[in-house]
Every structure is written in structure tokens, then in C-alpha cells.
C-alpha positions in Angstrom: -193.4 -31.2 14.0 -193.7 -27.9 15.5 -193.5 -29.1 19.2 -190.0 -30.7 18.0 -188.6 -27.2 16.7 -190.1 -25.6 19.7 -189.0 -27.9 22.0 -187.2 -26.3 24.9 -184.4 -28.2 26.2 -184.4 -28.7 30.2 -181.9 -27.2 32.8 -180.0 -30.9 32.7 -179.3 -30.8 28.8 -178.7 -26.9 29.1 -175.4 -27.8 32.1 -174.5 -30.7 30.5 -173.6 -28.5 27.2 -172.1 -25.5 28.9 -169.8 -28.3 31.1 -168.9 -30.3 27.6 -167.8 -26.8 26.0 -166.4 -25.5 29.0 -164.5 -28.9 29.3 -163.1 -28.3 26.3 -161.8 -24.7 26.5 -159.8 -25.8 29.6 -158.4 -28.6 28.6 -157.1 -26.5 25.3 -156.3 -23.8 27.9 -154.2 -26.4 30.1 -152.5 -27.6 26.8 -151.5 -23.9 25.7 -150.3 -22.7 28.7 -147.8 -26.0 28.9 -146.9 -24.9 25.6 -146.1 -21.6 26.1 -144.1 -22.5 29.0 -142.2 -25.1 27.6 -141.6 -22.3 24.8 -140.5 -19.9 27.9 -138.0 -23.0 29.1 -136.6 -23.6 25.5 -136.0 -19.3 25.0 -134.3 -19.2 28.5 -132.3 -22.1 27.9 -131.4 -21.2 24.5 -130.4 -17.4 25.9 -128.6 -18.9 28.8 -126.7 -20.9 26.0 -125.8 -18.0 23.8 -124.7 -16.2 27.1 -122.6 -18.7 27.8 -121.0 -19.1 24.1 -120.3 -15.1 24.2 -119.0 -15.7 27.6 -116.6 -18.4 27.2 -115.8 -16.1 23.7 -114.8 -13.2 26.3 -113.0 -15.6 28.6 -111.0 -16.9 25.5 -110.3 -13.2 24.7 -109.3 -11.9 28.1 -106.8 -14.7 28.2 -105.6 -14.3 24.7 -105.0 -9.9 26.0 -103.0 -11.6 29.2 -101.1 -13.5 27.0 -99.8 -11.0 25.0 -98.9 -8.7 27.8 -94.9 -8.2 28.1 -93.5 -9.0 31.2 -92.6 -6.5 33.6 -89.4 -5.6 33.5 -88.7 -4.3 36.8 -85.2 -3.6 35.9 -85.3 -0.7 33.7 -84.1 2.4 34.3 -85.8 5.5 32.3 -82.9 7.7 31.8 -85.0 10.2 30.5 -87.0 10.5 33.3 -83.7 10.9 35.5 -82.7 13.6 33.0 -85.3 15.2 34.0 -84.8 15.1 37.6 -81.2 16.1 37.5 -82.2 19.6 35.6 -82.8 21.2 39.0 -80.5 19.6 40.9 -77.5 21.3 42.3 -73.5 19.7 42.2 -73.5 19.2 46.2 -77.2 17.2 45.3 -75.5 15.2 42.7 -72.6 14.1 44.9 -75.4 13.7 47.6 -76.7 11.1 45.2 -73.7 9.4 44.3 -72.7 8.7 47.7 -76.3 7.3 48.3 -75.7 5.3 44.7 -72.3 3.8 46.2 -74.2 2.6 49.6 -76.3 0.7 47.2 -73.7 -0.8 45.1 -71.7 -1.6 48.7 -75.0 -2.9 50.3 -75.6 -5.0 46.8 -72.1 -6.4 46.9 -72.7 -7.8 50.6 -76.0 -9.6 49.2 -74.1 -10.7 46.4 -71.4 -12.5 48.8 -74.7 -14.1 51.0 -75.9 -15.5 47.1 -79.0 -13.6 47.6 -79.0 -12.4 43.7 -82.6 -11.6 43.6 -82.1 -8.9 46.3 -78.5 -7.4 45.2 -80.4 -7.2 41.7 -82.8 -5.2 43.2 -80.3 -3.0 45.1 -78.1 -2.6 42.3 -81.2 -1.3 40.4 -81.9 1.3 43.1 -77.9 2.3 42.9 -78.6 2.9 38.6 -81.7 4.8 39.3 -80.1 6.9 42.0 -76.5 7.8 40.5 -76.8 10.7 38.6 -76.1 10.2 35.1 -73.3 12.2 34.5 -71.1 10.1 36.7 -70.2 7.5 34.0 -68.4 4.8 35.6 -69.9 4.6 39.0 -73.1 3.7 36.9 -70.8 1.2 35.0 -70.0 -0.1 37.6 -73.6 -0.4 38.9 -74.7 -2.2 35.3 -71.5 -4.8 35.3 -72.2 -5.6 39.1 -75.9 -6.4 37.7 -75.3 -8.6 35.3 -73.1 -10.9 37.5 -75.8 -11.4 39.6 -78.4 -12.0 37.0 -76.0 -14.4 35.2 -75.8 -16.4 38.9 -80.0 -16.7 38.3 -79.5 -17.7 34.8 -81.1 -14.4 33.3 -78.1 -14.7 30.2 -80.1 -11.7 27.8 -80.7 -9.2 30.2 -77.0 -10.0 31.7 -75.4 -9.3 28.5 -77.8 -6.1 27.9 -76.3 -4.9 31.3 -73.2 -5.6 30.3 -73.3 -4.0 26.9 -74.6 -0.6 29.4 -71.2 -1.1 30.9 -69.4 -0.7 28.1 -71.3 1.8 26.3 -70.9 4.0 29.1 -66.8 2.6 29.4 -65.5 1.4 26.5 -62.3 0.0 28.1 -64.6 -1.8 31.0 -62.5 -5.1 30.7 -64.1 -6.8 33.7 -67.8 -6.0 31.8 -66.3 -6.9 28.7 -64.6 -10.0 29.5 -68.1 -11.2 31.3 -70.0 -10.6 27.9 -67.6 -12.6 26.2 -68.3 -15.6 29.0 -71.7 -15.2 29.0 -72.0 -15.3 24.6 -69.9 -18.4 24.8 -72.8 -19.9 27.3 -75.6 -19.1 25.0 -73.4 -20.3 22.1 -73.0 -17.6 20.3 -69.1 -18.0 19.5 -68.7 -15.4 16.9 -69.7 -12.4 19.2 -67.9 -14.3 22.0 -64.8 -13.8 20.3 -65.1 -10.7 19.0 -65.2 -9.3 22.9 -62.2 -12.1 23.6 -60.1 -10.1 21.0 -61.3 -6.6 22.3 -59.9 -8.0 25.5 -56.8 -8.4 23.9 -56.5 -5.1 22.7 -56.6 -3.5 25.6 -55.0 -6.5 27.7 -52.6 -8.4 25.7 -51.7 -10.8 28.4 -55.1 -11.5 29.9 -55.2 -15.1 29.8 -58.9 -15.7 29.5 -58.9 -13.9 26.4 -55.5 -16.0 25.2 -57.1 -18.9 26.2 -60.5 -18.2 24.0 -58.8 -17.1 21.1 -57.0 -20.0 20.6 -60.6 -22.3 21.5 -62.8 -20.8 20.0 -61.7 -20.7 16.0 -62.2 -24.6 15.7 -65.5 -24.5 17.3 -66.6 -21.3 15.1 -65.2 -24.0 12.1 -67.2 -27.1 12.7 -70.2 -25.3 13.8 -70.2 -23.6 10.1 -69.2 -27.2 8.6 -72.4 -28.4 10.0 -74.5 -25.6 9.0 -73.0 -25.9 5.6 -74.0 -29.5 5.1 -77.6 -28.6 6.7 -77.9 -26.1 4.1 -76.6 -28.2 1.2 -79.4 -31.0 2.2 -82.1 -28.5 2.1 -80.8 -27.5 -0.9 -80.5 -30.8 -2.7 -84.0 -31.4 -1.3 -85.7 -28.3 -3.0 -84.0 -29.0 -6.3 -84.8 -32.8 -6.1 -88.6 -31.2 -5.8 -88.6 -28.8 -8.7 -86.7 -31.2 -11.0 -88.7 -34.0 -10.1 -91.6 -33.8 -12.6 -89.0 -33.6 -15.3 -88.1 -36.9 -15.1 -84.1 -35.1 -13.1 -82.9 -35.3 -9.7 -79.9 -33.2 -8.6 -77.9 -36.3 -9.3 -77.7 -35.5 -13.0 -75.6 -32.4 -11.5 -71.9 -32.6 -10.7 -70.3 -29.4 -9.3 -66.5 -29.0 -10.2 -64.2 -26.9 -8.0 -61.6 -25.1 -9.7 -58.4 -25.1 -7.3 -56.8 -22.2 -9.0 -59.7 -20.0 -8.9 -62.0 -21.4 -6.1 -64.9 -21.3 -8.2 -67.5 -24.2 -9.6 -68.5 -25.5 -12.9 -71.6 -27.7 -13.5 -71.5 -30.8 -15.2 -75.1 -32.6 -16.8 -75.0 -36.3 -16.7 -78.1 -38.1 -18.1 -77.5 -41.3 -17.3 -77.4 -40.5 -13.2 -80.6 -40.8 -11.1 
């Protein structure tokens, strides 16, 4: 029994359990290491993910900031900023100026013949920004000559905000008046065309463009308002059709009575409509 406990195991058994234990601790090794890189993959990918969320979150948000960028409006003119420039300027430098201004407005003109509006636009810019501003109607001039051109490229707002320029600075401009009128008509809005058809005729009775408006433009004004007026009464009947609805009522029940001698309305209930 004692040579059993005492037994000392040879150099074969001693290998064969150092290889069976080493065995195992690579094998566990081998399996940990593959599963701390495949944790490694899954973090990248996972951060590469997020990146690309955030990413496509400041992509999104860059182009929303475009979006609401205003357009450049490479026509204005900041009056203050030629206020400024004309406190030092002498009278020979302003008529120096307004000469220059009236080659512009010339050189505009000529472009405006060859129907390059895009360029007599420009030109006609450089004429504002160089007239000084105390020479009223030569910038006029330079606003209504604008707005023709930027009414040939279809540009119907900013013409008429040149053309209201015009007339600020000359209030008896017919020629800029008389275009505003023409261009409101285009975009429909009557009323204000014939408000500047009328000024027309205050200053020029017998301009017949005017004459000719005034007399067209009334029964237009009407049935446009006729339409709107039934639009509006069907909205109407629709919102109190709604509201009376769950009370068993429709606007049916309703009858509106004009009264001729005093142009007002009485409201009649019937119960048996529906």
C-alpha cells in the first residue's frame, strides 16, 4: 500500500499531463482571443455606425442651414452706405459721378435694345450705386429703366419694388407708374392695378392706357370678389354644418332674409328642413 502512495510517476505520464493541461489552456486561449476580437469587430462596427448616424444627422443639418439661407440679392443698393460716401465729397465730385451714373444708364439702354436684360440689369445697378443720391430723378430714372428689364426676365416683385423706388423718389413718374400698374395686372392683383391706372389719370387725363384700364378692370375686380364670396360662403356653410351637426341641425334649418330697404339680413329657423 505504501509503494502505491509512493509511487513516482515516470517522465512519460509526467509530459503527457503537462501536454493535456497545456492543451487545454490554449485551446481556451485560442477561444478568448476570437472572442475578444470579434468583441473588437462588433465595438468598431457599432462606433462606425453611430459615426455615421451623427454624420448623416450633420449632413441633414448643414442642408437644412443652406436651405434657409436668403438668396443673394445682388441688386440692392445700401443707401446708407452711399450716404456715407457722399459726406466728403465735393459738388464738382458729385457731378463727376452723375455723369459716370448717366454712361451707365446710356450703356444699360444699348444692352437693353440687344435683349441682353441680365447685363443692362447689372449696369443699371452700377448707374443707382454710382448717382449720388441727391440727384432724385436721374436715380429714377435708373430704378424705372431697371424694372423694365427685370419684367423682360419675368422677375414681376423686384420689378414692381423698382418701380415703387421710382416713384418714391418722383411722385409724378408716369412712365414708372404706368409700368407698376401693367406689371400688378400680370400678377393679378387688380385692385392695386387700378389704383396706379387712376393715379395715371390724375396726372394724365387722356393717357389712354389708363382710360382703357379703368373702364376693364371694374368688372374683373367684380367677378373676382363674386367668386371669393361664394368660396367663403361654402366654407362657411361647411363649418356651421360641422358645429350644428351633433345637434341633430344643418345650416339648412337657416334662411337668411335680405331687407331691400335697409340692406341688412334676418334669420329665419325652420325645423322641418335638413
Amino acid at each position: 500500500m505504501e509503494e502505491e502512495k509512493l509511487k513516482i510517476p515516470s517522465n512519460e505520464e509526467i509530459i503527457e499531463e503537462i501536454t493535456r493541461d497545456l492543451e487545454g489552456t490554449c485551446v481556451k486561449d485560442e477561444k478568448q482571443i476570437i472572442e475578444d476580437q470579434d468583441d473588437k469587430f462588433y465595438d468598431v462596427h457599432d462606433n462606425l455606425n453611430e459615426f455615421d448616424k451623427h454624420d448623416d444627422e450633420n449632413l441633414e443639418y448643414f442642408d437644412s442651414v443652406d436651405e434657409q439661407k436668403p438668396e443673394l440679392n445682388h441688386d440692392n443698393v445700401d443707401e446708407e452706405a452711399l450716404k456715407d460716401r457722399e459726406l466728403n465729397l465735393s459738388d464738382d465730385d458729385k457731378e463727376k459721378l452723375r455723369t459716370e451714373a448717366e454712361k451707365l444708364k446710356n450703356e444699360g439702354n444699348n444692352l437693353f435694345k440687344l435683349l441682353n436684360y441680365d447685363k443692362a440689369i447689372e449696369t443699371y445697378t452700377q448707374g443707382i450705386q454710382t448717382c449720388p443720391l441727391a440727384f432724385d430723378n436721374d436715380r429714377a430714372i435708373l430704378y424705372a429703366n431697371r424694372a423694365a428689364a427685370k419684367s423682360k426676365c419675368d422677375k414681376k416683385t423686384s420689378a414692381i419694388d423698382d418701380c415703387s423706388k421710382a416713384i418714391e423718389l418722383n411722385p409724378k413718374y408716369l412712365k414708372a407708374m404706368l409700368r407698376r400698374a401693367q406689371l400688378y395686372e400680370q400678377d393679378d392683383k387688380l385692385d392695386e392695378a387700378l389704383a396706379d391706372y387712376q393715379k395715371v389719370l390724375e396726372i394724365d387725363s387722356s393717357n389712354w392706357d389708363a382710360l382703357d384700364a379703368t373702364r376693364r378692370l371694374p368688372p374683373k375686380i367684380q367677378e373676382r370678389n363674386e367668386k371669393l364670396k361664394v368660396e367663403m360662403m361654402g366654407k362657411l356653410k361647411d363649418l356651421g354644418n360641422m358645429i350644428l351637426k351633433p345637434f341633430g341641425l344643418s345650416t339648412n334649418n337657416f334662411q337668411m332674409d335680405q331687407d331691400p330697404a335697409t340692406g341688412g339680413y334676418s334669420v329665419k329657423f325652420n325645423q322641418n328642413n335638413s
